[in-house]
PLY file of the C-alpha trace (Angstrom):
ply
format ascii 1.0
element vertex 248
property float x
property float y
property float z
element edge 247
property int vertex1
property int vertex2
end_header
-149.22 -119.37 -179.89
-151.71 -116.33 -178.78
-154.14 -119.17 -177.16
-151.18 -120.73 -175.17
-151.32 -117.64 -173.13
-153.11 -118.38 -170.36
-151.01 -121.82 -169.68
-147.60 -120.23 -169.90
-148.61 -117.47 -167.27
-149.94 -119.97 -164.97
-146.09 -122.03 -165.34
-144.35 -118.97 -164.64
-146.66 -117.79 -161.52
-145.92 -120.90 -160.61
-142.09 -121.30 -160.81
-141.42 -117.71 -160.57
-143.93 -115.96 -158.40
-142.50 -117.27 -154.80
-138.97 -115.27 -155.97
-137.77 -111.41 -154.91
-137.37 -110.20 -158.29
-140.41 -111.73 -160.73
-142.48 -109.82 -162.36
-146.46 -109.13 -162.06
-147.74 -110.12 -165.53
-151.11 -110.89 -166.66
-152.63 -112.62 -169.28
-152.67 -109.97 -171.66
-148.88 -109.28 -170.92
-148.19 -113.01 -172.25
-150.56 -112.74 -175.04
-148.94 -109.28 -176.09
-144.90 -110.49 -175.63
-145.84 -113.87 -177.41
-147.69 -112.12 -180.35
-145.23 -109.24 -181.03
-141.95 -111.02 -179.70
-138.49 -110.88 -181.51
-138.49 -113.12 -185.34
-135.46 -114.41 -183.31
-136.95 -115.95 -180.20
-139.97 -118.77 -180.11
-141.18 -120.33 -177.39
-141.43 -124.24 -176.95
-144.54 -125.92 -174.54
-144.59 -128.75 -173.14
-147.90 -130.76 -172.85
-149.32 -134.40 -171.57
-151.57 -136.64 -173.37
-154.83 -134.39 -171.61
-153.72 -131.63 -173.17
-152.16 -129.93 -169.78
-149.24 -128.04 -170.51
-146.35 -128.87 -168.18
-143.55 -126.37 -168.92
-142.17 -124.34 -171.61
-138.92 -123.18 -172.97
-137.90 -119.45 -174.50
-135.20 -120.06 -177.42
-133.34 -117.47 -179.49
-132.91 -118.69 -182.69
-129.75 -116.97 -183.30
-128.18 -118.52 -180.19
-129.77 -122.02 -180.23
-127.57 -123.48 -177.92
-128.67 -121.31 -174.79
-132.33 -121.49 -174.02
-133.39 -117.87 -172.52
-136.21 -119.44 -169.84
-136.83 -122.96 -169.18
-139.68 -124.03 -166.82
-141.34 -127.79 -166.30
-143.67 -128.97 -163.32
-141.50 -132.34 -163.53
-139.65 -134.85 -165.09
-141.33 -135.82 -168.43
-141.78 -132.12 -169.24
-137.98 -131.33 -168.69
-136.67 -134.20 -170.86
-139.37 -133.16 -173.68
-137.95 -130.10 -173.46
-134.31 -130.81 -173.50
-135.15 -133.39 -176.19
-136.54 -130.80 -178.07
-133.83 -128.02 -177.63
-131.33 -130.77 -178.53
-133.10 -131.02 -182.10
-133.78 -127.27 -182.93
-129.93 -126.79 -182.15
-128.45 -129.96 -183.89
-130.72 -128.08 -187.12
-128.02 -125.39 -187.18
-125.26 -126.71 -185.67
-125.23 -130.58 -186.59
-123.23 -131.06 -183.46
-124.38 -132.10 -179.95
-122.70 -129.84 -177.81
-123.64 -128.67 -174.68
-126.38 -127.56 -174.23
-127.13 -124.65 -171.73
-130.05 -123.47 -169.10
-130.58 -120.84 -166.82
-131.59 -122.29 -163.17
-133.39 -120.32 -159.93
-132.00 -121.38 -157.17
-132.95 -124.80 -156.24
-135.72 -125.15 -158.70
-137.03 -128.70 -158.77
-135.78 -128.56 -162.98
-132.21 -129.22 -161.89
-133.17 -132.11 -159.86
-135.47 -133.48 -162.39
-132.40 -133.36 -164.94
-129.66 -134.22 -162.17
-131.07 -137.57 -161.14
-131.19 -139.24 -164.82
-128.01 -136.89 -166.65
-124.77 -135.90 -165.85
-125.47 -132.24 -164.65
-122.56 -129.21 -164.59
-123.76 -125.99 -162.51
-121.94 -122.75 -163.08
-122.37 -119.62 -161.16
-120.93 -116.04 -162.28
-120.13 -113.41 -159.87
-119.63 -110.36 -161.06
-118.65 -106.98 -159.08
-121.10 -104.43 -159.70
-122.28 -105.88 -162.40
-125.94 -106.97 -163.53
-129.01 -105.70 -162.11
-128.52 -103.27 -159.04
-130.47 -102.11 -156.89
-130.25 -99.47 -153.79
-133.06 -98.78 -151.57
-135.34 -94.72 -152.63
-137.51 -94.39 -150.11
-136.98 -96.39 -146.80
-139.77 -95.82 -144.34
-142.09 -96.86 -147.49
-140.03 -99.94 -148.16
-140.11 -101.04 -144.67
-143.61 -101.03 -144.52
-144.23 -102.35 -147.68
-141.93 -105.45 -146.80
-144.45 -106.40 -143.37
-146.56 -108.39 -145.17
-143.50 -110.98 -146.71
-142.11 -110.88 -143.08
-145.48 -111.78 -141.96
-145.69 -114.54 -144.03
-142.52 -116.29 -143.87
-143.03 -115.62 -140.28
-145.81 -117.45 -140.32
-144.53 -119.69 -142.85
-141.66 -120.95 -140.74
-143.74 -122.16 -137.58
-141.24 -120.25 -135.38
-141.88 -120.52 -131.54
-139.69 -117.38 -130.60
-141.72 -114.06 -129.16
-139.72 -110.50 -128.41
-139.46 -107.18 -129.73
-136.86 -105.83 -132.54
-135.88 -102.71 -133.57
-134.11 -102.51 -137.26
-132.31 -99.48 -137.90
-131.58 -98.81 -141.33
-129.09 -95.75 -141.75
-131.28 -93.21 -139.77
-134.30 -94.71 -140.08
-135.87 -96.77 -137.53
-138.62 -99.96 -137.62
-139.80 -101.49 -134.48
-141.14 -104.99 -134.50
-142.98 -107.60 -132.27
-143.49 -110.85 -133.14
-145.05 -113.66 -131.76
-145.90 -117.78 -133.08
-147.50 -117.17 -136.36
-147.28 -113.08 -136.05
-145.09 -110.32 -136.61
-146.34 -106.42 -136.03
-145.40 -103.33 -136.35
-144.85 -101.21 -133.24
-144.41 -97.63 -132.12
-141.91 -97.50 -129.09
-138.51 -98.82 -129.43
-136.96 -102.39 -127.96
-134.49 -102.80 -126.28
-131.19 -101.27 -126.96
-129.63 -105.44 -126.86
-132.12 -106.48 -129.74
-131.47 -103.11 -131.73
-130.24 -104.41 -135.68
-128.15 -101.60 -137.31
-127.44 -102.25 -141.16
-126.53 -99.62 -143.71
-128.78 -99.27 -146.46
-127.00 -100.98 -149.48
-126.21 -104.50 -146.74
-130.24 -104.20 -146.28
-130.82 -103.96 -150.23
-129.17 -107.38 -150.27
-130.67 -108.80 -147.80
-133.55 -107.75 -149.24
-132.99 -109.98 -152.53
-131.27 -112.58 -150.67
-127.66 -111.96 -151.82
-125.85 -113.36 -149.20
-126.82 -114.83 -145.59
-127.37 -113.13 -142.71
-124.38 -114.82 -141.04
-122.00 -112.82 -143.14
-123.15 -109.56 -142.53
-122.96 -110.30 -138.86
-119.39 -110.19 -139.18
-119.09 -107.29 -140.71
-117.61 -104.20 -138.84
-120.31 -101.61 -140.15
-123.45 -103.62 -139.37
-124.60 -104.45 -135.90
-126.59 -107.55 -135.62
-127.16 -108.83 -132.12
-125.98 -113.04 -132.30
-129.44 -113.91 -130.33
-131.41 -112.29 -133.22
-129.38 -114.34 -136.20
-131.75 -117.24 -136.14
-135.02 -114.77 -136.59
-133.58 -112.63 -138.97
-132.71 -115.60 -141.31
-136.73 -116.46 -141.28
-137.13 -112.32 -142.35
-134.14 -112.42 -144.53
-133.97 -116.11 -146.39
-130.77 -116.51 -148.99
-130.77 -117.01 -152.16
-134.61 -115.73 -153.05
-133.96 -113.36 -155.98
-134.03 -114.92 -159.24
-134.53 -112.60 -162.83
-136.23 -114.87 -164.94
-134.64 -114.95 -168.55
-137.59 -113.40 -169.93
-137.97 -110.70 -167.92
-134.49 -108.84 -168.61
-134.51 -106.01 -170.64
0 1
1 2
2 3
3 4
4 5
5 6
6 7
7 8
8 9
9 10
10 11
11 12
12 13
13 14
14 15
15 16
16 17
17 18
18 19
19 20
20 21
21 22
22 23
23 24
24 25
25 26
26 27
27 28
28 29
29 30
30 31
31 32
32 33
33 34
34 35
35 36
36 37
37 38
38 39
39 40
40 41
41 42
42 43
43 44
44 45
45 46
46 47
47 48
48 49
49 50
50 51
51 52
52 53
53 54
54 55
55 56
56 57
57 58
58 59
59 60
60 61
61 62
62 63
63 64
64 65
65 66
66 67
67 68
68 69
69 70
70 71
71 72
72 73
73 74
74 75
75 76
76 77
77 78
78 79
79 80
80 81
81 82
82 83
83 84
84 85
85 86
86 87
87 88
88 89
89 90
90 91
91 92
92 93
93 94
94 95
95 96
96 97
97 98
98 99
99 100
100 101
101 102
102 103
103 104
104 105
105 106
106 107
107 108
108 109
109 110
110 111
111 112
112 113
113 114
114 115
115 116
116 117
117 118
118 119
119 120
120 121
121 122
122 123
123 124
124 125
125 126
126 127
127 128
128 129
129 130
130 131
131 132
132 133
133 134
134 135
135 136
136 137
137 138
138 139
139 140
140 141
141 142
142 143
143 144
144 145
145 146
146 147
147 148
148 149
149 150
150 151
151 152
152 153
153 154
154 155
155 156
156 157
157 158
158 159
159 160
160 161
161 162
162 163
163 164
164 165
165 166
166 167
167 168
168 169
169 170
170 171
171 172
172 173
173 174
174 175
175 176
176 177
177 178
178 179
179 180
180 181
181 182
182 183
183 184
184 185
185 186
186 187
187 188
188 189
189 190
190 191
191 192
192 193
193 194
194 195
195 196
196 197
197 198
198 199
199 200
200 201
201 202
202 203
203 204
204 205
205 206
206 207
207 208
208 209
209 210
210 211
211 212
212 213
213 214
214 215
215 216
216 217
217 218
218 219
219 220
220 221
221 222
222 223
223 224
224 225
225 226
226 227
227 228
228 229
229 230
230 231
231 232
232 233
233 234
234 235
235 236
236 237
237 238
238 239
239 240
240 241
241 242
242 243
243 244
244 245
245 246
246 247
């Protein structure tokens, strides 16, 4: 309901904020897409004996056996929930089929559900296909991504120091960093630690669509083999995850 609100935004900050692709909501945007959502779709929570809700699951009625967002802080509130789903789909189908989530990538759900159940993972691939993206406005967009470098900089407890230069079609962003530090400089480094990627192979690194190691190998980037370690830290795989909710 309405008063659930405030518990189901704090689940999804919590599952969902850490990934390159979540949305900012607020309380009021929960409130709003729970009060005025489709007659199709309800939303299942999942709460202890104190009252503490523990996950929830989106579910379109019309398509019971795929659940549009599942989310649970641990075990007992992923097997409510699949217990659950399991019900509201036997309703209309009165079979027990199988039964099908959508899972970030290495959320802690699939490991809750992995380690008790039998567990089949399925990824789609598909060309130009999906949600796209291409980078507008680059000197803005390399600025704006400092502070996430910072802080999986930081994060990462990395002992290397040196100077950087990315080079992203024509446009150019020179970096030091330091343990625990990573700043933004004026002057160039040197030429040998110069990164040249063209803008759509920085897009997806960006959103973590492949690792770092494979665009080394590609003929139209440049990516100097002593800066591959450091640039996985900047550029971590498999970080972009759409929650179900959020497409449109």
């Amino acid at each position: 309901t309405v008063a659930d609100a405030a518990a189901v935004l704090a689940l999804y900050n919590k599952h969902n904020a850490r990934y390159v692709g979540s949305f900012v909501w607020t309380e009021d945007h929960i409130r709003h897409r729970i009060k005025y959502r489709s007659e199709d779709e309800f939303c299942l929570l999942a709460i202890n004996d104190d009252d503490d809700a523990l996950g929830y699951l989106f579910l379109n009625r019309q398509n019971r056996q795929r659940a549009t967002e599942v989310v649970a802080s641990d075990r007992f509130a992923a097997f409510t929930l699949l217990k659950e789903h399991a019900l509201r789909y036997a309703e209309t189908s009165g079979s027990r089929e199988t039964l099908y989530w959508p899972f970030a990538p290495h959320v802690p759900l699939l490991y809750h559900l992995s380690d008790q159940i039998e567990v089949r993972c399925e990824t789609y691939f598909v060309p130009n296909g999906y949600w796209m993206a291409r980078p507008a406005h680059l000197p803005t967009l390399l600025q704006s991504l400092l502070p996430a470098w910072q802080r999986r900089w930081r994060d990462s407890l990395a002992p290397w120091s040196g100077e950087m230069t990315l080079m992203v079609e024509d446009v150019t962003c020179h970096l030091r960093l330091t343990p625990g530090d990573v700043q933004k400089l004026e002057q160039a480094a040197a030429p040998s630690n110069t990164v040249k990627l063209t803008s759509g192979a920085f897009a997806q690194l960006i959103f973590g669509y492949r690792p770092l190691s494979w665009y080394a190998e590609q003929t139209e980037q440049v990516i100097p083999t002593q800066l591959i370690t450091v640039l996985d830290i900047l550029f971590p795989t498999g970080n972009a995850y759409v929650p179900g909710t959020d497409h449109f």
